[in-house]
Each structure stands twice: as structure tokens, then as C-alpha cells.
N, C-alpha and C positions, 0 to 999 in steps of 0.2 A: 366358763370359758367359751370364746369364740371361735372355731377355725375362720381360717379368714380365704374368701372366696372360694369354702368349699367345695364344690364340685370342681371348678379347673384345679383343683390340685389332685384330679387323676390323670391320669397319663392315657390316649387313649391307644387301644390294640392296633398297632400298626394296621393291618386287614381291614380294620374300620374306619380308619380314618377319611379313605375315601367315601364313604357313608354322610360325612358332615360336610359335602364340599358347597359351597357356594363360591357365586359370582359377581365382581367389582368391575370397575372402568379396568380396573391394575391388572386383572385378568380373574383365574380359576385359582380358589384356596380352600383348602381345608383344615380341621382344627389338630391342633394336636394333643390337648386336653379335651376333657367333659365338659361342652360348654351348659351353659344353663338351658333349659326349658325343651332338651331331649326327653324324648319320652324315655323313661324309666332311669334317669338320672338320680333321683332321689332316691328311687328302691337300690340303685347300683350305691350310691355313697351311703345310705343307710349298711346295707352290707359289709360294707371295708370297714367303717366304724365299730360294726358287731362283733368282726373278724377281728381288729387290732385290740379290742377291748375285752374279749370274750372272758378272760379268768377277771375280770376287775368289777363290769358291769353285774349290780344283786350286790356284792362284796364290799366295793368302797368308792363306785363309780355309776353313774344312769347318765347316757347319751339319747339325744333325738336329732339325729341329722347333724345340723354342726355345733349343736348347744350340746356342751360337755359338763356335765356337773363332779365335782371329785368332793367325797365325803367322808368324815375320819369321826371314829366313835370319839376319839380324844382329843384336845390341843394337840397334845405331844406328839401326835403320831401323824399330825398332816401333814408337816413335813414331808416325812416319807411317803406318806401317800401322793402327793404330789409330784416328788421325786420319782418313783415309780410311771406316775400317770406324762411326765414331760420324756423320760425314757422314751417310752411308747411312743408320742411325738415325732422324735428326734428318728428316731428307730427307722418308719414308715416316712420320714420325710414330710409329716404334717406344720404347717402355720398358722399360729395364732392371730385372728385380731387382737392387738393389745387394749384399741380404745372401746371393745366388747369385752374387755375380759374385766372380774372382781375377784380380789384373794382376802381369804381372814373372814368371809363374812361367819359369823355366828351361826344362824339359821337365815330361812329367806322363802321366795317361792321358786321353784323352776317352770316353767312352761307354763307359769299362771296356776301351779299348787305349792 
């Protein structure tokens, strides 16, 4: 699975927000998400991913950034593992790309293993 434009789907610390300001003809703006190519944006979305996933990821789950992988020793029981892992989603307010995401695969590689 994909999150889909992972980093803006942080929200960022009020306080900070003026930290991101830049300037247009239209006037002075800043972001109010994580836009991309903030320094330590990656290390910040790696964390919240570690953090929503903490009891899953080793278990039945391996994340890297916004590649999510969900793995189920059985058929039977991906389901629920899935179940489970879309909870956590839902939960934390995360979005999938659909046209990055595969369900059902057998086996495969993640991140190129």
C-alpha cells in the first residue's frame, strides 16, 4: 500500500507554521501541512508511521516511509490483518493511493527484496 501524498497529510504545529512562509504576487503564505523537501520531513513521517504502527510492524506489518506492507502467515487471516491495519488508517486520519496500492498478492518484493 501507498499513502497518498504522504507528508502533507501532517498537519503542521501551529508555532511552525510561520517557519514555512514564503512569498507570491498574492502576498505572504505559509503551509499548513508538511510540505515536501523540509529538512527532516522524512525522519518526521517515518516516526508517525512507527508510532501508529508500533505493535503491528515485526508482527504482521514492515513500513518504509509511505510504502506499507501488511502480511498474514495465512489466507485466512489477512483479512483481519488488513482489517486491523485500515483501522489504524482510519484512526490517525491516513490516505491511501489507490492506483499504488495491490491486495491478494501471494508473495512479491517490497522495496526491491
Amino acid at each position: 500500500m501507498d499513502a497518498y501524498s504522504g507528508y502533507n497529510q501532517i498537519k503542521m504545529h501551529k508555532p511552525d507554521e510561520e517557519k514555512t512562509a514564503f512569498t507570491t504576487d498574492q502576498g505572504l503564505y505559509c503551509y499548513t501541512v508538511m510540505p515536501f523537501g523540509l529538512k527532516n520531513a522524512g525522519a518526521t513521517y517515518q516516526r508517525l508511521v512507527n508510532k501508529m504502527f508500533a505493535r503491528k510492524i515485526g508482527r504482521n506489518m514492515e513500513v518504509y516511509v509511505d510504502d506499507m506492507l501488511t502480511k498474514s502467515i495465512t489466507v485466512d487471516r489477512h483479512t483481519d490483518d488488513l482489517r486491523e491495519t485500515f483501522a489504524m488508517l482510519v484512526r490517525y486520519g491516513m490516505k491511501l493511493n489507490p492506483a499504488k496500492c495491490v491486495f491478494g498478492v501471494p508473495s512479491g518484493r517490497f522495496l526491491g527484496y
